[in-house]
N, C-alpha and C positions, 0 to 999 in steps of 0.2 A: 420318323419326321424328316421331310424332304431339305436342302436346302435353305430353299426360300421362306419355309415355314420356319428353320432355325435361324434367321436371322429377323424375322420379324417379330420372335420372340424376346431377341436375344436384346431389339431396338425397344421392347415396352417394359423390360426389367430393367434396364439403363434409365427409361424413362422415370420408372417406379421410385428407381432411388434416387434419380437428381430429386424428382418431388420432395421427398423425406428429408431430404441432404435442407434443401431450400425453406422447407418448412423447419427445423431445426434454428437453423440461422435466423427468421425472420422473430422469433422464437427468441432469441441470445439478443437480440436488435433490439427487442420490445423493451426486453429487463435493463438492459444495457442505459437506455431513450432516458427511462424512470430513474436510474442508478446515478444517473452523470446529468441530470438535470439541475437545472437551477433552483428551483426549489428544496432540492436535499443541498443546496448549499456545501456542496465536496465532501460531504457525511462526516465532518467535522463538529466543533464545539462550537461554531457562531449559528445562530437561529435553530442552533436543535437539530441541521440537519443527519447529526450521527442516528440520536433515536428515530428521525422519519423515515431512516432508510431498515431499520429496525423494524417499524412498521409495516414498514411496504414488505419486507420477508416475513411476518409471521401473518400476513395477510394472505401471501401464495402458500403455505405449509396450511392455512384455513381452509384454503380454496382446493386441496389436494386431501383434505379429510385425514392427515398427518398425527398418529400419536404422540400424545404428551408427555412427556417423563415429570407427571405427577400432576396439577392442576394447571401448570402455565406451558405455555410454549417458551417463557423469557426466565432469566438470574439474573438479577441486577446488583449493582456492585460502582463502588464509584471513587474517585481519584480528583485529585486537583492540574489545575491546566491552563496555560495562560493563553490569552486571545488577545487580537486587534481585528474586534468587531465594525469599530466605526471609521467612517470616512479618511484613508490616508491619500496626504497629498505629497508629493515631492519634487522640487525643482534642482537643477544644477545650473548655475549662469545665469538664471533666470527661464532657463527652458524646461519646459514639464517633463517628468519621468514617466514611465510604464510601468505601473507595478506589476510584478510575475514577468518581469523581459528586460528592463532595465536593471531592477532593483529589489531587492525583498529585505521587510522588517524582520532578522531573526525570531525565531517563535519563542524564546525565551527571554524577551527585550522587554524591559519594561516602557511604558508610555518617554514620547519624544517630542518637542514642539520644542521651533525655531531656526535663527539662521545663523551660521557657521562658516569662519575661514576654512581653507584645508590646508591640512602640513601634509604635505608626502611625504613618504617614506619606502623604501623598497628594501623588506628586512634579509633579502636572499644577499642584497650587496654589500658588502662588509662595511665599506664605510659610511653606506648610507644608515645602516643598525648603529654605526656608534653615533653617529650626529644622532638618532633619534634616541638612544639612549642617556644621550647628553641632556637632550630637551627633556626630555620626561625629568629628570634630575633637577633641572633648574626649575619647573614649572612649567605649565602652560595654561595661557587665559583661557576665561571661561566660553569664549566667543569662537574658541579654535575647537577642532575636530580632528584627530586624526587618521591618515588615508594608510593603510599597510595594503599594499600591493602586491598581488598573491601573496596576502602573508595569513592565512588562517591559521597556521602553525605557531604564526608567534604571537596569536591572541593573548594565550594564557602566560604568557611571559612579558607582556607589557603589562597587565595584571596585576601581578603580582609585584612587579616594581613598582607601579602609582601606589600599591598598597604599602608594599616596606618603604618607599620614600613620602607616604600621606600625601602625596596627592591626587587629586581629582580631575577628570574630564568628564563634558557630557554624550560624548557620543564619541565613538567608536565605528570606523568604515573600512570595510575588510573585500575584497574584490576575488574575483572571480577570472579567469581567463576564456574557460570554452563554456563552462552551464555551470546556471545555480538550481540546489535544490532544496526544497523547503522540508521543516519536518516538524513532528509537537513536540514543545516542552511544559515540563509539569514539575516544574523552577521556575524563577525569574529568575533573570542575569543579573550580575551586581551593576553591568553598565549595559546603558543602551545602544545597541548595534545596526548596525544596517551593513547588508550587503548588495556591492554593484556588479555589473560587469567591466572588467578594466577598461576595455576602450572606453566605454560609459562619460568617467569621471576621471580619467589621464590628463594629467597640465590644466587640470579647471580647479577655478579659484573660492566660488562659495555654493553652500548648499544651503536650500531650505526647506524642511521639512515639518508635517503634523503627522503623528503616526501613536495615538493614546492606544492604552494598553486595557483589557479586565483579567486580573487574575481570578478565575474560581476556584476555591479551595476545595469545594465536594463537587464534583460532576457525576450528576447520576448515568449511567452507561448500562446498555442491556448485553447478554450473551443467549442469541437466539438456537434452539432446537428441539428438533423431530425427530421421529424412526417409521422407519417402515418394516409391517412383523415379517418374520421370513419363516419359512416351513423349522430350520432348529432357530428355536428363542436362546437356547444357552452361550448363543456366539453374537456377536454385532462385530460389523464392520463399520468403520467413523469415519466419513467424510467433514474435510472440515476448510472452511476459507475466511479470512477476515476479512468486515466489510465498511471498516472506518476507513476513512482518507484524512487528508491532512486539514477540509473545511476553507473557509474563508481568509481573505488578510482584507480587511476594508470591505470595500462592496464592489475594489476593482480589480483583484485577483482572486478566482476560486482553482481552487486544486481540485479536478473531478473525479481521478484515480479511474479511467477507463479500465487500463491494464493492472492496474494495481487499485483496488483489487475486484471493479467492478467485473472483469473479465470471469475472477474463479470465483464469485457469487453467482452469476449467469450458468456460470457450469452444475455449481452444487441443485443449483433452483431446476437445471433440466433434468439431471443426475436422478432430483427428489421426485418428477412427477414421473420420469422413466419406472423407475422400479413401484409407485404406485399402481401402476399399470401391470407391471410383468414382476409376479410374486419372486421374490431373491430367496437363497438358496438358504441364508441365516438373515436377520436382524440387521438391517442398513439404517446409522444413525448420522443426522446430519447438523453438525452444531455451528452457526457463526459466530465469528468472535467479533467483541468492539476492543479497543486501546490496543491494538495491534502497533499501530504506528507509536503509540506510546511510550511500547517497552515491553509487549507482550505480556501487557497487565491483566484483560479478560482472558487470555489460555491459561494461564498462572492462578487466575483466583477460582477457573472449571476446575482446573486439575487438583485443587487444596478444596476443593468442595464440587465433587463433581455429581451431577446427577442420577445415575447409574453407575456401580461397581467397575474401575477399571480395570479390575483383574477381568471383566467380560470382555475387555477389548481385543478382537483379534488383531486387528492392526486399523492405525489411524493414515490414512493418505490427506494430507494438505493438498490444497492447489491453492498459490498466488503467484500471479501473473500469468493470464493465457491470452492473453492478445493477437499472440502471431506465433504457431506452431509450425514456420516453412524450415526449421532447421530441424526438430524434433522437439523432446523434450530431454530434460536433465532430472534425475533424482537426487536428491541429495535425503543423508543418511545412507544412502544406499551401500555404500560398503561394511555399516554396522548391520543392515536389515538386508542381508546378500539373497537371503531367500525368495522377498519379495520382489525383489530388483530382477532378480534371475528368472522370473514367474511374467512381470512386463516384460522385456526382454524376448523372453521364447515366444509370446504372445505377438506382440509387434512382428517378431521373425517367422511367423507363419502366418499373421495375416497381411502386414506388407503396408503395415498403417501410418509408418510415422519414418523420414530417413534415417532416425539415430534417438535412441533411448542410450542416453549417457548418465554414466556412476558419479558419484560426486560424496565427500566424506562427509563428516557431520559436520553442525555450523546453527549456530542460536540465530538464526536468521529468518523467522517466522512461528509459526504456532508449534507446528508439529514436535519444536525443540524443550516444551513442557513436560511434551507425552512420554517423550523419549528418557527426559531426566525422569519420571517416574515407572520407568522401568516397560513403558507400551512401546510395543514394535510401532514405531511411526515413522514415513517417509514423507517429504516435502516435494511436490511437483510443480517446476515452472518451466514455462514455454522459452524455444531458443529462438529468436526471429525480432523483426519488427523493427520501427525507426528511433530506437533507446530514449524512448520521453519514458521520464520516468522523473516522481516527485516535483514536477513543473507544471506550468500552465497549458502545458503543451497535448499532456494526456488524456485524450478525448473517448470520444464514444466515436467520433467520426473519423478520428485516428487509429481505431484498429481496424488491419485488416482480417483477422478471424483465421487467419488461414490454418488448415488443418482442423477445424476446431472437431469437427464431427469426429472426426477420426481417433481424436485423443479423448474424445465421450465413448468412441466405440471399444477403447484401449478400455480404459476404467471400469465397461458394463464387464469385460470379458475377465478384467479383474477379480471384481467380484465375487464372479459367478465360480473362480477357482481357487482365489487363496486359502 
């Protein structure tokens, strides 16, 4: 081959795989689009949109002709969980709040209507904790609200004094200095809470607020999955990512979870139609979880009733969070599971896929840490990169940028195909 002819070769194989690369992406975009839409309503508990996004996954496992472990794609299973479905409003001065940027009703708050003095208080400053300690002692009217400024720490300790001195307030305002984040609770609080951003509500004098609460006691929740057969059946490897988010507060914050965790549902869904195509070496089984944000309540009721024998499991790989792969990624478990880690690792170091696959110890910090307490080799994979939205309003589908994402699909196939 002359040359000229090897560079003209060399310009339509570059071509071949941007194609591939692009079509991947457009691909992760599509799921992404559906995933962080307003109709899945942040795949949370207000309108359902956890089970719709349930839906939409075991729609593509249909569409991919995916086996079943036993007659259903789904395991349902269900928890209680409190919401603030309807319309919240909030003023301070009289000027309207942002909900999800100003303000958020904690998720374990129960319902709140009305308008309120503020007492400030700054519990970090000694005297300013005894004067509020003083108040709480003597009482405080029902009309007053209390402002602890960065004081989330001394939540439970004001608490606990209104409780040993019997009294009472209605609301509770606890600030923030750089982000708030939101999360689910499956309690109600004894008192109802709202959190600002300190600038927010610093030296301002009344608040008014409507922020009703639905506690549901049973929330039906699915746990979706597939396999794909591999030449040996006696082995399966588990891919697995949660695909609940934190849902709704009102109708004017939704939580979308781009990166958390629509990013490693997009992976698993390419992961699932990949190996549909290109027969695996053993059994590739791909389960998502709901109540992730929970408490890792669907990994916890697979793993106490799981569909398949886990002693089948050769090893379980998590992914949550891949939004932005420009640092690399990190394992965690990885220094309990040295083997696997050692297997990425050499993998990435011969093919040149990702700057740094990093080790990281164990940590109940997602699904994989189920597997692991019942004795499965399991590793948790999240991406190191990106502009740290995370449990905010901020975490979009148009907020990731993807980067590396094929690369860390191409980590996983080669995976795989060797553990």
């Amino acid at each position: 081959m002359n040359k000229k002819h090897f560079i003209v070769c060399s310009i339509l194989v570059h071509l071949i795989s941007f194609s591939a690369n692009s079509q991947i992406i457009q691909e992760i975009k599509q799921h992404l689009s559906i995933l962080c839409s307003d109709s899945l309503a942040g795949r949370g508990y207000v309108d359902d949109g956890v089970n719709k996004a349930a839906n939409y996954i075991q729609l593509q496992f249909e569409k991919l002709r995916m086996r079943k472990y036993g007659k259903s794609y789904t395991q349902s299973y269900a928890f209680p969980v409190n919401t603030h479905p309807f319309p919240i409003r909030c003023k301070i001065d009289n000027q309207e709040m942002r909900a999800g940027i100003d303000y958020l009703v904690e998720a374990g708050s129960p319902g709140i209507q009305g308008t309120y003095r503020l007492l400030h208080f700054n519990p970090d400053d000694s005297l300013d904790r005894i004067l509020m300690f003083k108040k709480l002692v003597q009482g405080i009217e029902s009309d007053y609200a209390i402002v602890l400024h960065k004081g989330a720490k001394f939540k439970k300790i004001v608490l606990d004094t209104l409780k040993s001195m019997n009294q009472k307030i209605k609301l509770l305002v606890v600030t923030e200095e750089k982000k708030m984040t939101h999360t689910v609770a499956t309690e109600l609080e004894p008192l109802a809470t709202v959190i600002f951003m300190d600038s927010v509500i610093q030296n301002k004098e009344m608040l008014n607020i409507q922020a009703p609460n639905h506690f549901i006691k049973s929330f039906e929740c699915k746990n979706v999955a597939a396999y794909v057969k591999g030449k040996n059946t006696n082995e399966t490897i588990v891919f697995t990512a949660h695909y609940d988010h934190l849902g709704k507060m009102g109708n004017e914050a939704i939580f979308k979870g781009g990166s958390d965790n629509a990013s490693g549902v997009s992976m698993l869904l390419y992961l699932a139609r990949y190996f549909t195509e290109h027969k695996p070496r053993c059994n590739v089984a791909f389960i998502l979880f709901s109540g992730e944000e929970a408490g890792l309540i669907g990994s916890s009721f697979y793993t106490q009733n799981p569909m398949f024998p886990l002693r089948q499991i050769k090893c379980v790989v998590n992914i949550d969070i891949m939004g932005n792969a420009e640092k690399g990624i990190t394992v965690v478990n990885g220094e309990s599971c040295r083997k696997e880690f050692y297997l990425l690792q050499t993998i990435n170091k011969e093919k040149n896929y990702l700057p740094e696959v990093k080790i990281r110890g164990q940590a109940a910090n997602s699904d994989h840490y189920l597997f692991s307490e019942s004795g499965v080799p399991a590793i948790f994979i999240y991406s190191n990169g990106g502009q740290g939205y995370y449990h905010d309003v901020f975490d979009t589908a148009e907020n990731l940028m993807l980067t590396r994402f094929e690369e860390v699909a191409a980590l996983l196939i080669d995976f795989a195909s060797k553990v």
